[in-house]
N, C-alpha and C positions, 0 to 999 in steps of 0.2 A: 301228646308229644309233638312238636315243631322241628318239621323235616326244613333242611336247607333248599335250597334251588342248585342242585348239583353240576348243570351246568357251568358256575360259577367255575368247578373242580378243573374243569378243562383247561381255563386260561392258566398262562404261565404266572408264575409267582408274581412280577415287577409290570406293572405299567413302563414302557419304552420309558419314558420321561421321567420315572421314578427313579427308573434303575441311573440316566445320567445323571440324576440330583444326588444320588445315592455315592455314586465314582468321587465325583466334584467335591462333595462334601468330605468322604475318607480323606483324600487330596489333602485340601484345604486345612485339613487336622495336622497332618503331617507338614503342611508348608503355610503356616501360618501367614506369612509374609508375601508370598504369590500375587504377585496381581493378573487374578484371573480374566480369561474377554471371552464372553459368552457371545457364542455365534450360534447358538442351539435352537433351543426356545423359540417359535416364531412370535413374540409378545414385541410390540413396538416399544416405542422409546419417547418418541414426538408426542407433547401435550395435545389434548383436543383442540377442533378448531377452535377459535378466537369466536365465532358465529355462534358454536353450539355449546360454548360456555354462558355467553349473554344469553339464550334463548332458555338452558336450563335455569340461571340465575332468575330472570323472569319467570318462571315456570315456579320456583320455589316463591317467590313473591304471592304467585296463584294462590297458591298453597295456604300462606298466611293471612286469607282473607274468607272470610267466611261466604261471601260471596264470588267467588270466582274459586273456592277452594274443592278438591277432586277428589268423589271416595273411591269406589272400585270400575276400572272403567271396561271398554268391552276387551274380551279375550282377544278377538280378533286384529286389535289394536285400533287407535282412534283414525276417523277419516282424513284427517289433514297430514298423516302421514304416508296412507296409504297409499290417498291421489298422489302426494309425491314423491313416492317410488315408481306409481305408474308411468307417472306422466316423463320422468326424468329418465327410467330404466327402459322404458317400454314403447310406449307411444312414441317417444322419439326416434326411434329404432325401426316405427312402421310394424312392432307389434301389438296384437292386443292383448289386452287383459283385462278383465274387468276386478271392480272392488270385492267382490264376495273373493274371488281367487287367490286371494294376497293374507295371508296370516302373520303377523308381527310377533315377536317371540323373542326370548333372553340370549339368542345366537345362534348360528347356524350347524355348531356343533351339536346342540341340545337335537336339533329338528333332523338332522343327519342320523344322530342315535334312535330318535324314538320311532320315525317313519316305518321304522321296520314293525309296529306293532297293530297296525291297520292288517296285514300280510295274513296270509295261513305262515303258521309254524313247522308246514312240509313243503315252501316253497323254495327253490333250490335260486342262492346268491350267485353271482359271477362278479369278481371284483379283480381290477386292476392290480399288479404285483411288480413294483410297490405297493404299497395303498397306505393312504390316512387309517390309522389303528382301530377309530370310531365304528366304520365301516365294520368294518369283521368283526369287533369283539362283542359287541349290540348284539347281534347276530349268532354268536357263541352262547351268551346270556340267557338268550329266548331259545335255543337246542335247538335252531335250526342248520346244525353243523354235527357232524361226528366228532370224532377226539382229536386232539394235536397227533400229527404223526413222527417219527424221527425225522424226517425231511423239511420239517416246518409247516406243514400244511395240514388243514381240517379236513377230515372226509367230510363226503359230501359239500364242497366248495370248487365254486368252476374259477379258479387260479390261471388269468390272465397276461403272462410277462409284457412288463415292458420295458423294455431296456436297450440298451444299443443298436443290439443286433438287429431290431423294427423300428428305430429312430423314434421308439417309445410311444408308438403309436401300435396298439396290442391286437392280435388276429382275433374278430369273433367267436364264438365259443365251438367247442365241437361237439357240445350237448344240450340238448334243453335245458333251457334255466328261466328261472320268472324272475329277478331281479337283478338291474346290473347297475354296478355304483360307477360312474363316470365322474373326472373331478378335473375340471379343465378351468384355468392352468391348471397345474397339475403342483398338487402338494405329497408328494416329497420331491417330484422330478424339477418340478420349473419348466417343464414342456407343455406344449400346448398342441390339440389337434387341428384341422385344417374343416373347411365346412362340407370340403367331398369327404374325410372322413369319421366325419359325425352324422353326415346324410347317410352311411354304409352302416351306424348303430341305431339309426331311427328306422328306417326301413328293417333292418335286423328284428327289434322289437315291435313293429305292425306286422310282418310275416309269422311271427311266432308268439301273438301273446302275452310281447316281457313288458315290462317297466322300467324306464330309465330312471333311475336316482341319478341327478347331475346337482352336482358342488360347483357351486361358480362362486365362492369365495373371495375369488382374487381377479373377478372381472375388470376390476376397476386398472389393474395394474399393467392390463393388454395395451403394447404399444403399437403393433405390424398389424395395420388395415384390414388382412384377409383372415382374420383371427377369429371367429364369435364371441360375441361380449354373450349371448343369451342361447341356450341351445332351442329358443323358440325362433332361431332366426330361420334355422331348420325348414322345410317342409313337411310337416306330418309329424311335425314334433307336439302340440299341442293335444295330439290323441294320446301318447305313450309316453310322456314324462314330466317327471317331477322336479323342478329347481327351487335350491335352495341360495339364500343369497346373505351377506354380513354384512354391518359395520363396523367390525373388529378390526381389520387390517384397511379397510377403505378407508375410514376417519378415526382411529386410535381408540376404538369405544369397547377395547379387550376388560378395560374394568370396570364401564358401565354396563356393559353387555345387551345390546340388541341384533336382530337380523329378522331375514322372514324368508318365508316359502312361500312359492308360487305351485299351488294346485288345479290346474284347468278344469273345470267341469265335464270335459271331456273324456279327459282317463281316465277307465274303468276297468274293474278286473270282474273274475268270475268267482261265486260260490259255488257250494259241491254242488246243487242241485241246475246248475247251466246258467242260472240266471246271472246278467252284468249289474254291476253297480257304479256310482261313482266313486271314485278314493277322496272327491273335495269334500263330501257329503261324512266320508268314514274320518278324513282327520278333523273337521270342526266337530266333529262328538266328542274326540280325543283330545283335541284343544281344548275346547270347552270345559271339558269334566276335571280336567290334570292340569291346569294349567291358568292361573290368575289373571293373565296379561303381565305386558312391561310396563313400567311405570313411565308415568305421565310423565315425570319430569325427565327421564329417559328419551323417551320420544319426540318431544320438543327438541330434544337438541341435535335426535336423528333426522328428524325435517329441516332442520336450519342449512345440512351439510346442501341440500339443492336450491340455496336461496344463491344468488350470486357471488356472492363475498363467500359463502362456504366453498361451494364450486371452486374458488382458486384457491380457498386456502387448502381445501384436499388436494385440489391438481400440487399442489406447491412440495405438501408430505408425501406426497407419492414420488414426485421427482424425486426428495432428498433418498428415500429410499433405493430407488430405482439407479441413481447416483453411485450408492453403496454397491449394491448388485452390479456394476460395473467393475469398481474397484478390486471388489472380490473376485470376478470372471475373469478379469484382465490380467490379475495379480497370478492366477493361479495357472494360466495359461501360458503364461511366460515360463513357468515354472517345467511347461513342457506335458503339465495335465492333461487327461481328457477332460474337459468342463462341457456341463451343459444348464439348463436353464438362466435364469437371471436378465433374459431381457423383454419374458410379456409377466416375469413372476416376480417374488421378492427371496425366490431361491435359487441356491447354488446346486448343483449335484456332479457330483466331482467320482470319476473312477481312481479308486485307491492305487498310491505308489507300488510297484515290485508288486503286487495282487494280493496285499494286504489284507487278512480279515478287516472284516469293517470298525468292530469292538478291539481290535489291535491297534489300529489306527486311529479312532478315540483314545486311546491308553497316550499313545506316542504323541500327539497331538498335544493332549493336558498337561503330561510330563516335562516335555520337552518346549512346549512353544505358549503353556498357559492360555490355550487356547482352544472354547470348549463347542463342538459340532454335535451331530446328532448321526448313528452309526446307522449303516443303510440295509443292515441286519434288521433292524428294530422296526422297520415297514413291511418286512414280508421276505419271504428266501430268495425270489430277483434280485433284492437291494442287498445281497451279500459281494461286497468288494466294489462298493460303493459309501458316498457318507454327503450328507448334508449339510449348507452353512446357509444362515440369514442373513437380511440386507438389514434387521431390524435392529441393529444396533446403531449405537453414537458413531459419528464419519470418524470423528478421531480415535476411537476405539477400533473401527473397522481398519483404517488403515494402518494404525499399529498389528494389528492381529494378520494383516497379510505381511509385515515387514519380518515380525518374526516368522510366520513359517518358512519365509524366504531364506531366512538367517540363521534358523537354530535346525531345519531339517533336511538340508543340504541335499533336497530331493535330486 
């Protein structure tokens, strides 16, 4: 007999993103004619650079030559792209890293999910609330959580607010806990922490034993100087955390898909019987075994993005974005909104009209203004009476999509 992983049982019915494909689509039945503007989704819009098109083009030419052509390469990903993550992310920055420490990988999504498998399965989470869905539900999967409760929350999870009332910047835990998910900027907020208080969660985690899981996702998109682009800017961060990094949103590569983690040799945790380990030593087993590597011709064009001509052509996508993220912030503030993110992120996070449920104001939004966000329910019970918009749409879609809500909901 083949028992299920019950686990499973606890999550709610809908992936958050299902359930808005799911609204859009009934909609969309019923209004055939609607021209909808999808501000949900954070998937980009902008082609890949012009750099890491030619470099994969050539990479495919590789390909078709029996000599220069590529079977399986290492897991860890090839060195020419490594050095240049280090040398472009890292070393420039006055941090180190060395090449064993850097794993190359299909996104940083994937590496956000699996981390949690290196862990014991009684080690207690503390995650930001908001939070990125990956975070918690990984985590739900592998039953290192209780059950959904009526309030929205898993027992056993240390539920972190962040929301206005702490300028979303969340008070450390009031219980022990060994792992904490940090994700600066900050996806779903569009906030970002400051480096006195990220120095307050590294020290937190050397006093106590924890592990920092930190998401830098959207390093690239930090514009205000006193910002961390790396939480290894950190002091004493190289003992006690883990970063993950992408080129999904940095160079448009959501549908080629790469990214890597940064594991230091240094952070280590404990098994039952006292003894330390390192966690670099526990995910290259975990890489290694589960995992093929990214394709060459992938990775060629992830390296191209730090050749010079990439370098501006990302500076150039990130502007038009971060453009958007204006337009949207600015739009919506006039409006009389409270708005926040949108200028070290490629997100809006917006407090709902009159104290709108969040999935209310989805509703009213699609209805009325064909215009579709992501409800700030769908990140965890904080984000109730709150809702999300992207920068990663077309400019002339974006600014159509602020003209009607300006005009159809006469906030």
């Amino acid at each position: 007999m083949a028992y299920i992983n019950e686990n499973y049982l606890k999550l709610p019915g809908n992936y958050l993103f299902a359930e808005v494909a799911r609204r859009v689509a009934a909609y969309r039945e019923a209004h055939p004619d609607a021209d909808i503007i999808r501000l949900g989704i954070g998937d980009v819009t902008l082609p890949l650079p012009a750099a890491s098109i030619a470099a994969m083009h050539a990479a495919v030419d590789e390909m078709a030559k029996k000599e220069t052509f590529r079977g399986y390469g290492p897991e860890q990903g090839y060195d020419f792209l490594i050095e240049a993550i280090i040398e472009n992310n890292y070393t420039s920055r006055g941090i180190t890293v060395s090449p064993d420490e850097v794993f190359v990988s299909d996104g940083s999504k994937s590496d956000c999910g699996n981390i949690q498998e290196i862990f014991s399965t009684d080690s207690v989470i503390a995650i930001t609330d908001p939070v990125y869905p990956v975070y918690l539900d990984t985590n739900v999967m592998a039953g290192r959580t209780g059950a959904l409760g009526a309030d929205g929350r898993f027992a056993g999870v240390a539920y972190l607010p962040s929301t206005q009332a702490n300028n979303f910047a969340p008070a450390l835990p009031d219980q022990p806990v060994d792992m904490i998910y940090l994700c600066c900027p900050n996806n779903p907020t569009g906030t970002t922490l400051s480096k006195d208080e990220l120095k307050k969660w590294v020290d937190y985690a050397r006093e106590n034993d924890a592990v920092i899981l930190f998401d830098a996702a959207y390093a690239a998109y930090i514009t205000e100087p006193d910002v961390p682009r790396s939480i290894y800017e950190i002091d004493g961060a190289r003992d006690v955390a883990i970063e993950f990094r992408s080129f999904s949103k940095t160079a448009g590569f959501t549908g080629t898909r790469c990214g890597y983690t940064v594991i230091p040799k240094t952070v280590t945790a404990k098994a039952k019987d006292g003894s330390r380990h390192p966690l670099n030593a526990l995910w290259s087993r975990r890489h290694s075994t589960k995992f093929n590597g990214t394709a060459y011709i992938v990775q060629r064009g992830a390296a191209a993005i730090y050749t010079a001509e990439g370098q501006k052509q990302v500076a150039e996508n990130i502007a038009y974005y971060m453009e958007n993220a204006r337009i949207i912030r600015e739009g919506l503030s006039a409006l009389g909104l409270s708005v926040f993110g949108g200028v070290n992120a490629p997100y809006i996070w917006l407090k709902t009209p009159n104290n709108l449920p969040s999935w209310e104001f989805f509703d009213k939004l699609l209805h009325e203004a064909n215009v579709v966000g992501t409800p700030g329910a769908g990140f965890g019970p904080s984000g109730e009476g709150y809702f999300r918009l992207t920068a990663f749409g077309d400019r002339q879609a974006t600014e159509k999509a602020i003209a009607r809500i300006r005009e159809k909901l006469a906030l």
